[in-house]
KOLTORDREN-272576 format. One record per residue: residue number from 1; residue in one letter; chain; z, x, y of N, C-alpha, C in turn. Coordinates in steps of 0.001 Angstrom, whole numbers, plus 500000, padded with zeros to 6 digits. Each point is the difference from the previous one (the first is absolute). Last residue first. Example, Ala and Ser with C-alpha at 12.3 -4.5 7.8 and 13.67 -1.06 7.14 Angstrom:
! residues 2
  pos  code  unit    n.zz    n.xx    n.yy   ca.zz   ca.xx   ca.yy    c.zz    c.xx    c.yy
    2     S     A  507080  512850  497750  500060  500820  501190  500730  499230  501090
    1     A     A  499930  500290  494280  500000  499110  501190  500000  500900  501200
END
This chain:
! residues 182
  pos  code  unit    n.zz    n.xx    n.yy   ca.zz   ca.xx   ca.yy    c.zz    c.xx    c.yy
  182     X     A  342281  734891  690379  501280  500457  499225  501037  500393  501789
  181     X     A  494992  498685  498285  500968  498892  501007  501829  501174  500287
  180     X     A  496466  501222  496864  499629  500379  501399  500718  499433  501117
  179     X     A  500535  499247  495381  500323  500923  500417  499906  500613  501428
  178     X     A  498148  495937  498164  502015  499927  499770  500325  501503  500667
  177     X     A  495574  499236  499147  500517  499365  501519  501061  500106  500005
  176     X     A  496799  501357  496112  501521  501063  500842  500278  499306  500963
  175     X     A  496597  498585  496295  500904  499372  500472  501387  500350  500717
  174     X     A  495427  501470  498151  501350  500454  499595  501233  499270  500575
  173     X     A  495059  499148  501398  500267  499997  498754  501109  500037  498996
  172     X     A  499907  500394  505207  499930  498675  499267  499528  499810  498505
  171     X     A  500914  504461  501808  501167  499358  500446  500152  498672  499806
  170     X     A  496478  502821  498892  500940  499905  498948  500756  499176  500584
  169     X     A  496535  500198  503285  499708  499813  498462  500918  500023  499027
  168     X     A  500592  501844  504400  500316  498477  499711  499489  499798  498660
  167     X     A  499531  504788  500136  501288  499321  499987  500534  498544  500123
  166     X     A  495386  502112  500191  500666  499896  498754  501575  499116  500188
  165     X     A  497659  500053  503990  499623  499346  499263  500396  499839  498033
  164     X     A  501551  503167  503520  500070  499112  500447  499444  499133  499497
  163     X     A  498574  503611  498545  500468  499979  499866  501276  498686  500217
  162     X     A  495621  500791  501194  500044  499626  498411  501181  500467  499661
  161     X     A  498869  501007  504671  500431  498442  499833  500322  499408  498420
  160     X     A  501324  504795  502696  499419  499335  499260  499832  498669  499507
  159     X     A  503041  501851  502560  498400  500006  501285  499130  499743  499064
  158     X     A  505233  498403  499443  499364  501077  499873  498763  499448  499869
  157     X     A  503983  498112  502153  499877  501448  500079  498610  500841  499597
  156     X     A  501646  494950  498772  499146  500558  501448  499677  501236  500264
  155     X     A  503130  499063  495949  498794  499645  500061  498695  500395  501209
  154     X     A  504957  500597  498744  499361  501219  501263  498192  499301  499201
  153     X     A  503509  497683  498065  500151  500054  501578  499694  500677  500670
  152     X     A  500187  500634  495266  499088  498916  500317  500019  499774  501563
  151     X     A  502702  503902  498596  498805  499743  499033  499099  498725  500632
  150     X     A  504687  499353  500230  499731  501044  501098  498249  500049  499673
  149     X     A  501759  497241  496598  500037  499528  501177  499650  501347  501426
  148     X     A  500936  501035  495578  498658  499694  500289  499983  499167  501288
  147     X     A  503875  501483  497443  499564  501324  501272  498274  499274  500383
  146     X     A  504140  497654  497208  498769  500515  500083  499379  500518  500832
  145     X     A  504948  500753  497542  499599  498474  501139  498341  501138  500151
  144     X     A  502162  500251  495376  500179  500809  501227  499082  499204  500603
  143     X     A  500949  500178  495023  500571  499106  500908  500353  500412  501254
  142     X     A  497151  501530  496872  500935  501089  500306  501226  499337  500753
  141     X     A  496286  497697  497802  500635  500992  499230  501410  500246  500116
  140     X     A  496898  498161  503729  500849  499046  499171  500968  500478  498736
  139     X     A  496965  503254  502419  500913  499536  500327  501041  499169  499736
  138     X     A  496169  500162  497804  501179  501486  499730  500949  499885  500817
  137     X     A  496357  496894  500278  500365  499952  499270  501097  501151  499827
  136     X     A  497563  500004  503956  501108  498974  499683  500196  499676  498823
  135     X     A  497272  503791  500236  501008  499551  501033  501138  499259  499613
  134     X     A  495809  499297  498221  501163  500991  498836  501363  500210  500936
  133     X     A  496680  497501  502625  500274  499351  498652  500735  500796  498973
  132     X     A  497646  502002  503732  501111  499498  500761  500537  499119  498691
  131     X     A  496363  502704  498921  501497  500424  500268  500898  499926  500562
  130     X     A  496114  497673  498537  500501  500411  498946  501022  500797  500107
  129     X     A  497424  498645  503781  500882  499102  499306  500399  500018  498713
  128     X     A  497380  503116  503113  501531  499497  500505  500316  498797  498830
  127     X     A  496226  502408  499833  500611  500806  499038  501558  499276  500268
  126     X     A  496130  499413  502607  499470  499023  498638  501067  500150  499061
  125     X     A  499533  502450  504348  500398  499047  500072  500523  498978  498790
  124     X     A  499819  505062  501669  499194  499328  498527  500254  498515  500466
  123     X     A  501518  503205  502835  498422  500972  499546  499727  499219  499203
  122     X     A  504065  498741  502625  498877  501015  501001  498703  499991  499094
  121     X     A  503461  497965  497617  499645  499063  501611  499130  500416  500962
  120     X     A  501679  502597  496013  498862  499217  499202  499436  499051  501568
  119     X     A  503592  502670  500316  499121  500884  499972  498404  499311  500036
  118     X     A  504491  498155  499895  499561  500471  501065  498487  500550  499793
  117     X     A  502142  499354  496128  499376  498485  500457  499630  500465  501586
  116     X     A  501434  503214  497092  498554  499637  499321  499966  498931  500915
  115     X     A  504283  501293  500686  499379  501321  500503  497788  499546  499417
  114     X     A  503987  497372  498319  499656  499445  501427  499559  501240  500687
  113     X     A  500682  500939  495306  498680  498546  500726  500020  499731  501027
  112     X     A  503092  503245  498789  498423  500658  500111  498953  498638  500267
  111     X     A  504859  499247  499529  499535  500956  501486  498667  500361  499426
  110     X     A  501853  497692  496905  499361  498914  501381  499754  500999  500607
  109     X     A  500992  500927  495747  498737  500607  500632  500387  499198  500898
  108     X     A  503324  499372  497293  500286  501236  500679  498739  500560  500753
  107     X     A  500670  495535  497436  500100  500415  501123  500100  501218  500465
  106     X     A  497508  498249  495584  500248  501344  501075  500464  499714  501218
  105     X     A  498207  497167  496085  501360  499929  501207  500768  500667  500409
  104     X     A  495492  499558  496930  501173  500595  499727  501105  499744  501103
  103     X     A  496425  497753  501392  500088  499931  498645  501106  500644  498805
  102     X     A  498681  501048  505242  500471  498889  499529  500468  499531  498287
  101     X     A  497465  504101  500773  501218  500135  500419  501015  498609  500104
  100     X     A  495189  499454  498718  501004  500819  499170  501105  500376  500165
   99     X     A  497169  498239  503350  500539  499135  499406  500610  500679  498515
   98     X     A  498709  503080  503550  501170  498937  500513  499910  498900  498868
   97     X     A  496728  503024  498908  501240  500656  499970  501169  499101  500111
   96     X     A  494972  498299  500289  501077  499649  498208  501218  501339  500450
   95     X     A  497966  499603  503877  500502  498508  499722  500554  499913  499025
   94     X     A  497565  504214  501257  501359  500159  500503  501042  498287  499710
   93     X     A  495892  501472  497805  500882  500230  499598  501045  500043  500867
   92     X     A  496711  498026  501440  499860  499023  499121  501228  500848  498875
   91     X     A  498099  502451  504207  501126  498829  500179  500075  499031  498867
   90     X     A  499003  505517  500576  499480  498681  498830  500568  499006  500672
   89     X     A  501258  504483  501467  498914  499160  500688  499196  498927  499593
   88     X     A  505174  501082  499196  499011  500226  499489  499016  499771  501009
   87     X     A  505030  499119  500063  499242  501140  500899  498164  500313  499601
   86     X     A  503641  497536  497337  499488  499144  501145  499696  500722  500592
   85     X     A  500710  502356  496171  499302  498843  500196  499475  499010  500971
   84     X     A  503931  502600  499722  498844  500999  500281  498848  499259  500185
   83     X     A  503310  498168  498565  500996  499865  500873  498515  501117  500538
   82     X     A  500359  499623  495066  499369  498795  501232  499867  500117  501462
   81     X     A  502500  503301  497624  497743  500456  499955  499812  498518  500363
   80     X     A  504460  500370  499910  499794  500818  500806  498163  499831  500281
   79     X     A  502337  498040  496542  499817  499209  501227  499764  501176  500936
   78     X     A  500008  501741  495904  499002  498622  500217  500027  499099  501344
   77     X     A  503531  503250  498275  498510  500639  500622  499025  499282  500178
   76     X     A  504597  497716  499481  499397  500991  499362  498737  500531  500626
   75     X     A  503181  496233  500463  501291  501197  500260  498645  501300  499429
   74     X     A  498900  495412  499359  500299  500038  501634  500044  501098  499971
   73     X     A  499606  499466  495333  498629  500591  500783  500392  499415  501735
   72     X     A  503127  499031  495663  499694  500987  501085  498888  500615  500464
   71     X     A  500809  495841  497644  501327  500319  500870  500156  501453  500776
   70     X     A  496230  498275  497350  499972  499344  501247  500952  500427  500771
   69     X     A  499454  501861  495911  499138  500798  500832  500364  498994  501403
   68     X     A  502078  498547  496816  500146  501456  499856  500009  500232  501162
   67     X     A  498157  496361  497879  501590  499314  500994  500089  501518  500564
   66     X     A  497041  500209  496833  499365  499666  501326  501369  499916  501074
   65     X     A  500941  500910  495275  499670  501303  501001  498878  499618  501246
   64     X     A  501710  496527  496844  501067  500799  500723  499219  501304  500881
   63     X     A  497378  495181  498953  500164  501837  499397  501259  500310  501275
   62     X     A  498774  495637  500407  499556  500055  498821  500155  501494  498955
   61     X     A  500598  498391  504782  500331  498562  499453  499971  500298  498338
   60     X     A  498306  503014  503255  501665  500299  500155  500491  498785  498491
   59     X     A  495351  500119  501626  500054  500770  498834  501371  500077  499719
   58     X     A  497802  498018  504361  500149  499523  498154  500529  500882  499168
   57     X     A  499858  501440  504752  500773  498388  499917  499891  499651  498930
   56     X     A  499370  504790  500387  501059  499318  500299  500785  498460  500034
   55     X     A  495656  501702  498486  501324  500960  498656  500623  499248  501368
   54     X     A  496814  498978  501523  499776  499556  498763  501335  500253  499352
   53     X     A  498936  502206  504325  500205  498683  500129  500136  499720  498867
   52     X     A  498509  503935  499491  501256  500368  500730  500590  498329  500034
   51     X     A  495470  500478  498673  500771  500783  499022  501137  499594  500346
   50     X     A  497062  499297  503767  500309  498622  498654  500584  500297  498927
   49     X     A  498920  503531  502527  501165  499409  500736  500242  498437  499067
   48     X     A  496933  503755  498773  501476  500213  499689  500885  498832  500770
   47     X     A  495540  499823  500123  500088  499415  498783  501913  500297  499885
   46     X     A  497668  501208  503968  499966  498497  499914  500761  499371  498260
   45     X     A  498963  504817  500937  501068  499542  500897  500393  498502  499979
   44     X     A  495788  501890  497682  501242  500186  499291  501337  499993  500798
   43     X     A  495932  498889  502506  500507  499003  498420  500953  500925  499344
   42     X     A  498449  502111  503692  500864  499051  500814  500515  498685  498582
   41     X     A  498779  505837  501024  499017  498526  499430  501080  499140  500003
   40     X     A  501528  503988  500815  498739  499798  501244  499492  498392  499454
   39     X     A  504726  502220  498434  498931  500111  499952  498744  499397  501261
   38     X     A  505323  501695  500173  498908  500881  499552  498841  499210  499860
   37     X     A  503653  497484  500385  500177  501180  501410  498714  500800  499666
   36     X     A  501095  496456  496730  500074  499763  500739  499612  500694  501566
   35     X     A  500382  501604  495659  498941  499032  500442  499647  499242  501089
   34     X     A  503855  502707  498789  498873  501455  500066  499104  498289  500558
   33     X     A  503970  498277  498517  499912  500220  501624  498610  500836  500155
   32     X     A  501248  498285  495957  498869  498892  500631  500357  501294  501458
   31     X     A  501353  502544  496848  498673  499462  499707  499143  499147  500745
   30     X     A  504876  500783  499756  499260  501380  501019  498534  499711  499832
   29     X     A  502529  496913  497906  499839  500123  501392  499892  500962  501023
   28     X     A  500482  500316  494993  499077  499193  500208  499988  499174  502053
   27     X     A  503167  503400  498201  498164  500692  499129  499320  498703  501018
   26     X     A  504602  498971  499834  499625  500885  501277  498538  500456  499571
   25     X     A  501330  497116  496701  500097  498882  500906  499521  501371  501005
   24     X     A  499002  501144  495280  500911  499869  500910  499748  499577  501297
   23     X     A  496721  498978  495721  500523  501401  501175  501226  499723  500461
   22     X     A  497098  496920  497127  499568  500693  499539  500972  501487  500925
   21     X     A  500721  495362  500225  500701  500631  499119  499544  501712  499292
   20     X     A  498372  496953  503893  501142  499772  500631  500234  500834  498615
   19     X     A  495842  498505  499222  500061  500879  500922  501351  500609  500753
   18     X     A  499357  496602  496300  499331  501423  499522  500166  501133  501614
   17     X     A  501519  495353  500512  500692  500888  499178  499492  501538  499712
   16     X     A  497004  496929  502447  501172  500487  501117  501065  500753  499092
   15     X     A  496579  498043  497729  499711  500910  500269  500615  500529  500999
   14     X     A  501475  496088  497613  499940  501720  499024  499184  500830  500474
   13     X     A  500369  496097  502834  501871  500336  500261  499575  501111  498789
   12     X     A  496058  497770  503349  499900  500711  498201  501625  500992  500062
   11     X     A  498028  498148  504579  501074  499411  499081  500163  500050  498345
   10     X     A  495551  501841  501576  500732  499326  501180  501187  499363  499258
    9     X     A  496468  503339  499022  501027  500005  499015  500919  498509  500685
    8     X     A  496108  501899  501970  499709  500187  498841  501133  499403  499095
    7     X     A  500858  501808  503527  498966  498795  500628  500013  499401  498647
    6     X     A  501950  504384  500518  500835  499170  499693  499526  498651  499776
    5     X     A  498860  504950  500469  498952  498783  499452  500558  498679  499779
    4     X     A  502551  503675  501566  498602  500239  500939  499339  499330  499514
    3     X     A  503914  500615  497664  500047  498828  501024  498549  500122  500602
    2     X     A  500667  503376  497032  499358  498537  499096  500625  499076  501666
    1     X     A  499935  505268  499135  500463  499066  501006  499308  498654  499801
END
C-alpha cells in the first residue's frame, strides 16, 4: 500500500502511475477504504487522503487511469469509508474527510456532511468551516438552492458561545451574508 507514504511522493504523476497500474481499480479501493475505516494511526489516513486529492485533481490531466479512478471513486467504497471519516474522533481527520469529499464532488455525501456539520455545531466548533465550505461547494455541484441559510439562522440558538463565535467568524471570512440574507 505505497499511498500510505504518499507525502513523500507529493504530485510525483510516475509514482501515482506505479501505484494506479500496479492492481485493479476495485483491489485498489478496497485498499484505501481498509485504511481508511480500519487504522488507528492517523498519518497513513492523512497520507491516503492527499493520495485520493492528487490522482483526482492532477493526475486526470495526465494518466488515463487517474481520469479512471476519478470517474469512479463517487460510486465506490471509498466514499462510503470517507463518509465514515467524518464520524472519526480525530477532528483534523474528520476536516481532511469533508474536504476530500469536496474535492472529488461527491454530491451524493451532502446528507452525511450536513449530518458532520450539525454534529460538528454541538461538539467541534473548529470543524464548522471546512464543512459548511464543501457544503456549499457540492451544492453548487449539485446546483441545489443552499440549505445553509436555515443552518446560519439558528445562530442565537446555540448555548455554545465558540460556536456562535465559529460561525460569525466564517460568515465574515466566507463571505455567506448573501446567503444568510437569502
Amino acid at each position: 500500500m505505497q499511498f500510505t507514504n504518499y507525502v513523500s511522493h507529493l504530485e510525483d504523476i510516475g509514482f501515482i502511475e506505479s501505484i494506479l497500474s500496479s492492481q485493479p481499480l476495485d483491489t485498489l479501493f478496497a485498499q484505501i477504504s481498509a485504511i481508511l475505516v480500519n487504522f488507528q494511526d492517523s498519518e497513513p489516513i492523512h497520507n491516503t487522503f492527499v493520495f485520493i486529492r492528487d490522482v483526482c485533481l492532477i493526475a486526470p490531466h495526465h494518466l488515463p487511469s487517474a481520469k479512471q479512478f476519478h470517474d469512479n471513486i463517487r460510486d465506490s467504497i471509498v466514499r462510503d469509508a470517507l463518509e465514515k471519516c467524518l464520524q472519526a474522533s480525530d477532528s483534523a481527520i474528520r476536516s481532511e474527510a469533508a474536504y476530500t469529499l469536496g474535492k472529488i464532488g461527491s454530491t451524493q455525501s451532502l446528507s452525511a456532511l450536513w449530518t458532520g456539520l450539525w454534529h460538528a455545531a454541538e461538539h467541534d466548533p473548529l470543524a464548522l468551516d471546512s464543512l459548511i465550505f464543501e457544503i456549499g461547494w457540492l451544492e453548487g455541484i449539485a446546483q441545489q438552492t443552499s440549505q445553509l441559510s436555515v443552518f446560519f439562522q439558528q445562530i442565537p440558538q446555540y448555548h455554545n458561545s465558540i460556536t456562535r463565535w465559529a460561525i460569525a467568524s466564517i460568515l465574515r471570512d466566507r463571505q455567506y451574508s448573501n446567503i444568510v440574507l437569502q
